[in-house]
C-alpha positions as CSV (number, residue, x, y, z in Angstrom):
1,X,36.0,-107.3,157.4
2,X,33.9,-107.6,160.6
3,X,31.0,-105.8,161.5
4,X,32.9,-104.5,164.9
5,X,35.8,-102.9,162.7
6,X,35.4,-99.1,161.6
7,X,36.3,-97.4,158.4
8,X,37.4,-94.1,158.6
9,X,37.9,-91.9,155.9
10,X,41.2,-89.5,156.0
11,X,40.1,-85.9,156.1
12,X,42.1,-84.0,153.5
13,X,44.6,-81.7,154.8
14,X,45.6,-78.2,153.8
15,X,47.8,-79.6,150.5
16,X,45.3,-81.6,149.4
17,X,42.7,-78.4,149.4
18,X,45.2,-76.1,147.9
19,X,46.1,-78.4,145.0
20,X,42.3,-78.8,144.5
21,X,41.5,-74.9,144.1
22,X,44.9,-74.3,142.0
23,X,43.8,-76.9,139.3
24,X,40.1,-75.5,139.2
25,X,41.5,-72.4,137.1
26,X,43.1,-72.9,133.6
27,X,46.5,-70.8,133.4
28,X,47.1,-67.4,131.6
29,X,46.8,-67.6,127.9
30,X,50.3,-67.7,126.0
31,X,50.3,-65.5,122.6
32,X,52.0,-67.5,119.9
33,X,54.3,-64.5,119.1
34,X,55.3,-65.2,123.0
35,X,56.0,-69.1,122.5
36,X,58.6,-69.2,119.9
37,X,62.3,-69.0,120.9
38,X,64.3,-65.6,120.2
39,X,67.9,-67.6,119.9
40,X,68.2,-69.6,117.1
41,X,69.0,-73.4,117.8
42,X,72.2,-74.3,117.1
43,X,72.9,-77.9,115.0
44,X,72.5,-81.5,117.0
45,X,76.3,-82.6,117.4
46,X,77.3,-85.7,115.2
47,X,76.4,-88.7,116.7
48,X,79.5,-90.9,115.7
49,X,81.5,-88.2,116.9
50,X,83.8,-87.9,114.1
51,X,84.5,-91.5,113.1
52,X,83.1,-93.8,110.4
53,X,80.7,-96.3,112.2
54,X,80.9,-98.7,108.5
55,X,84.9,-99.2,109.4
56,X,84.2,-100.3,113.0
57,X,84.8,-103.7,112.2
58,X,88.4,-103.2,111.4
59,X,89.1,-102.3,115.1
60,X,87.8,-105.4,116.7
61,X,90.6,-107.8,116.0
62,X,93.2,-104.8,116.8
């Protein structure tokens, strides 16, 4: 870099000072009576979807 060449510095704009006060202060606290779920979950679906993976190799020559 030559001596003649200046460095400026980007001033930052109004996001960049409203994004800097928001994450000074922590969010509201969350009871754990608040954070559990009032639906029960319903059961994962079956990942073969119905077929036997283990007789897969009786198809391939079909």
């Amino acid at each position: 870099m030559d001596a003649d060449e200046i460095v400026q510095e980007d001033e930052p704009g109004p996001v960049a000072a409203v994004t800097r006060d928001r994450s000074r202060a922590l969010p509201a606290r969350v009871r754990v009576e608040d954070q559990s779920t009032s639906v029960p979950a319903s059961d994962a679906p079956d990942p073969e979807g119905g077929r036997n993976p283990d007789n897969d190799w009786l198809l391939r020559g079909v």
